[in-house]
N, C-alpha and C positions, 0 to 999 in steps of 0.2 A: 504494500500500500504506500502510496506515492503523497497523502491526502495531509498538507500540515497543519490541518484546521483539526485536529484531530484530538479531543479534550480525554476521550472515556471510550470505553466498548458496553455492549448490551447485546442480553438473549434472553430467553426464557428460562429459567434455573427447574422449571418440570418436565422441558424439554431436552435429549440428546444430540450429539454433533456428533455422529458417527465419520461422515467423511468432510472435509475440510481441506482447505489448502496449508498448506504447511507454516507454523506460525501463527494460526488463526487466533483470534483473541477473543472475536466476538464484532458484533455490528459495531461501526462508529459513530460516535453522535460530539458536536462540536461544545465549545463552554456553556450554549443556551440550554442543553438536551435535544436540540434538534437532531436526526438524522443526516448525514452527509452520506453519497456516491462516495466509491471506492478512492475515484482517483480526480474526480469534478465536481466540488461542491455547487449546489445549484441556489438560487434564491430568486427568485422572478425581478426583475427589473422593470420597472414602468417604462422608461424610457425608452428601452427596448419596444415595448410592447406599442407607445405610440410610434414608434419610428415604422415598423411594420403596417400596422392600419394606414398609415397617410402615403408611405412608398408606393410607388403606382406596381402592380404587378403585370408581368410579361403574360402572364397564363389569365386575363381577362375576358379578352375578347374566346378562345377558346372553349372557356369554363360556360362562360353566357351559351353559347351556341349549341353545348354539348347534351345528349339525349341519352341520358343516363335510365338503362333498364334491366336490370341484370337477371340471368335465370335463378328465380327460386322453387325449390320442389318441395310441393306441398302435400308429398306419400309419406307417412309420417309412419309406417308400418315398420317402421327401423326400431320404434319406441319396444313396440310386444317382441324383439328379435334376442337374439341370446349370445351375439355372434361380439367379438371384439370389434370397436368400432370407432373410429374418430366423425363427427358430424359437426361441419359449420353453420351456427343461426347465425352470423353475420357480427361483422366487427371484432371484437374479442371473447364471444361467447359460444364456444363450444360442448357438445354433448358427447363423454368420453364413455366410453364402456370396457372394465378390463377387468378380465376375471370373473365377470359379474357381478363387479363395482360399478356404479352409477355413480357419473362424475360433471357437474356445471362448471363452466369457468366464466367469471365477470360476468352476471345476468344481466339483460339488456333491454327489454322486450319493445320500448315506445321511441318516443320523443324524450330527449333532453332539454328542458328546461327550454330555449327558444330553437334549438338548433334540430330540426326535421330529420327524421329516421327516412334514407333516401333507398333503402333498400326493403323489402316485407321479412317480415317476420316467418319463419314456415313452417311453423307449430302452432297451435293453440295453446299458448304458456298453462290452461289450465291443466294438460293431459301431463305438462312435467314433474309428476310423483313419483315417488320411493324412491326419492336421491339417496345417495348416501353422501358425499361431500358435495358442498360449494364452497371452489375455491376465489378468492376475491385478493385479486394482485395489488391495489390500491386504492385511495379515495375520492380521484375524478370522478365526473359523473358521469361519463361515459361507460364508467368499468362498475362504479358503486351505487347500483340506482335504487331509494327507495323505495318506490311502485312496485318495480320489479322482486324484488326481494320481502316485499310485504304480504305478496300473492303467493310466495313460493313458501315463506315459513309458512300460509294457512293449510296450505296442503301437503308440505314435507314436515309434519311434525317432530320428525325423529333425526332429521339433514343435522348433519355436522358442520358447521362454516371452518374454516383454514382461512389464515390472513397473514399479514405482519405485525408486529411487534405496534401497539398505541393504536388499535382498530375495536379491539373488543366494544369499547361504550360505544362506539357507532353503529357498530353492526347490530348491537341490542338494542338500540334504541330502532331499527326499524325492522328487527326481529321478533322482539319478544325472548329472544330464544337464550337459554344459558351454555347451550352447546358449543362455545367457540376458543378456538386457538388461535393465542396468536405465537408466532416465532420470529427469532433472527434469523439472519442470512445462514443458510448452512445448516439449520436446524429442521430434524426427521418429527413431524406430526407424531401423535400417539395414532395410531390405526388398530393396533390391538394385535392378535395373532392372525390378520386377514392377507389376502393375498397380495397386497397393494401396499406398497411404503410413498408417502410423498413427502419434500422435503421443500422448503424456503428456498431460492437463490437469488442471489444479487443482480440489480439491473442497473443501465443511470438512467436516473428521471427524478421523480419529485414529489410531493405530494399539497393538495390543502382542499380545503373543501369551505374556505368562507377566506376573513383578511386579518385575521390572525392567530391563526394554527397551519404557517406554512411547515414542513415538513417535521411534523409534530407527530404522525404515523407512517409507518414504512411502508414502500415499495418493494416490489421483486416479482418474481416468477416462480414455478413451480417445475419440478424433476416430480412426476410418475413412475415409480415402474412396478413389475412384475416379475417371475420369477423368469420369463423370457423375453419382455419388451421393456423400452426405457423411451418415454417421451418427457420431452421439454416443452413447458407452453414459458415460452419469453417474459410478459406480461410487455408493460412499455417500454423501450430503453432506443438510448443513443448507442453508437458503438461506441465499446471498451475494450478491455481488457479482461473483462470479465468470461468472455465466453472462450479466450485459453485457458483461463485460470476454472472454468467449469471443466473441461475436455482432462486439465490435468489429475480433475478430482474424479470423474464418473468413469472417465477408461471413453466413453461414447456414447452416440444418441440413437438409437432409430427413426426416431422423427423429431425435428425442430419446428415449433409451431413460431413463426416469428414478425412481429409487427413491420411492416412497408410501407405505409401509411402516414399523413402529416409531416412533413420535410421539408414544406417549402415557403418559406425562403430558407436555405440549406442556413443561413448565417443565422436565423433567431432560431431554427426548429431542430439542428444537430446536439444541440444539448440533452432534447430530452425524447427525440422519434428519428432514428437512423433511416436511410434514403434505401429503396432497394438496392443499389448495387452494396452498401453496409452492411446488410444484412446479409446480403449472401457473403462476405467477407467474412461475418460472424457465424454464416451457416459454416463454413471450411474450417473453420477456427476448430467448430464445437466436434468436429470428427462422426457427422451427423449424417445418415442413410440419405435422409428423404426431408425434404423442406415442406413444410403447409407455407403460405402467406397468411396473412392477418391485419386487419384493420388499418382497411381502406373499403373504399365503397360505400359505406352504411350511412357515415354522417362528416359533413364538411364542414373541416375542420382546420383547414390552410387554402394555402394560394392554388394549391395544385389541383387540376381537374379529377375527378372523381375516378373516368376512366386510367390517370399514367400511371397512377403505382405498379400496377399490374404490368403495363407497356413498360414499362421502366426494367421493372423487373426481367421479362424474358427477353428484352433485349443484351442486357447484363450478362444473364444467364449465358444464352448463346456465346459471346464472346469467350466466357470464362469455358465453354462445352459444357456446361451443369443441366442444358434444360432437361435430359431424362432423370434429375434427382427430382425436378419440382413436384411436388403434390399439390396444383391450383384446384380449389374446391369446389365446386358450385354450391350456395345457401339450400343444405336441407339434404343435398345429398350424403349419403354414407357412404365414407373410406372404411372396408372391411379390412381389418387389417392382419 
């Protein structure tokens, strides 16, 4: 760790660190108790933020022109199936199935706040029962919606939430529920003796959810596996260093599910949403079978057209020869895996 803002470490003391990078000490969090990135402490800068809004963007006229429709499949007979399965709803909300563990990532279902769900939903969020985790990478509202997670405790009574470390009172407050973990980076969930271990991992990004409690709860991503697959869901992140420093702890991935999405203008958005060809830099890093992509399409959120992450991406791809690792997913269908 490179990071010299660096006061203290923090984990969870009920939770394990079986595998770790060498030296590990624990999460860092700077003199305030904030959380900091490994190697890029982050803090939102206003100025930044106007600079961006009033900069004319290159991808205007574009964006305006663009007829944004993408295939969603609305066969939902994946839900009654038994089969191992990775299933995109769109953005960063995934329906995993391993082992016959039932697994949600960042529930999503609507609108955000003013900003329009540009893609359909392709489930009827009522029919998502008998979860066994939701996992919840941070507290944007893109990833942490209450609607969405208010509808899902009424009907998963028994769902486990997984977070990071300063998420618990949030996630009860629009839970109800006293089932939740939170962990540091690096740190193995309690699962019990089930088929399934899932474990915290470090991303860089940020976190807040109002103006002031900036990164007052952590960030990260989630390792899956089983006693024969091991998937990676990213959650948000800029590139780092983190994803050789993941590759040196896991051995490898069979699938990297990994955000492409939000990037542009590369100069305010590299901090906290790496551009596709990053990501696939981070896919090689991570020693990783098969790439998903991840959030793009669903809600606009930058300068960039709805359609290029994607364009972005397999043009990348091509260059590097990667395009037979990609797993591009259509909303709703299943990757049996």
């Amino acid at each position: 760790m490179t990071n010299n803002n660096i006061k203290a470490y923090q984990n969870n003391p009920q939770l394990q660190t079986p595998k770790a990078p060498q030296g590990w000490q624990g999460t860092p969090v700077d003199q305030k108790g904030r959380f900091l990135n490994l190697n890029h402490p982050f803090v939102p800068n206003w100025a930044d933020v106007f600079r961006w809004k009033l900069e004319a963007s290159p991808f205007k006229k574009e964006k305006k022109a663009e007829v944004w429709d993408p295939i969603v499949y609305k066969d939902n007979s994946w839900l009654y199936e038994s089969n191992d399965m990775i299933v995109w709803l769109g953005h960063s909300t995934f329906y995993i199935r391993l082992a016959g563990v039932r697994i949600l990532t960042d529930p999503v279902f609507g609108d955000i706040l003013s900003v329009k769900r540009r893609s359909g939903f392709p489930v009827d969020p009522h029919l998502l029962t008998i979860l066994d985790y939701i996992l919840l990478s941070h507290d944007h509202r893109d990833h942490l919606d209450d609607k969405s997670l208010k509808l899902l405790s009424k009907q998963n009574p028994n769902v486990k939430y997984l977070s990071g470390l300063g998420m618990k009172e949030i996630v009860h407050s629009f839970t109800g529920s006293t089932s939740i973990e939170e962990a540091g980076w690096y740190q193995q969930y309690n699962t019990g003796s089930g088929p399934v271990k899932i474990t915290f991992i470090p991303s860089r990004h940020w976190s807040t959810r109002g103006l002031f409690d900036t990164n007052q709860r952590l960030w990260g991503g989630f390792v899956i596996e089983t006693a024969s697959k091991r998937i990676l869901f990213g959650g948000d992140s800029g590139y780092d260093t983190h994803y050789k420093e993941l590759a040196s702890v896991f051995g490898s991935f069979d699938y990297a599910i990994l955000g492409i999405g939000a990037y542009e203008p590369v100069w305010f958005m590299s901090a906290n949403h790496q551009s596709p060809a990053d990501a696939l830099k981070g896919f090689t890093e991570l020693n990783s079978t098969r790439f998903i992509p991840m959030h793009y399409g669903t809600f606009d959120l930058s300068d960039e057209p709805l359609s290029q992450p994607l364009k972005d991406l397999q043009v990348a791809a091509k260059k590097l020869k990667l395009e037979a690792k990609l797993d591009v997913l259509n909303i709703g269908k299943p990757l049996i895996l």
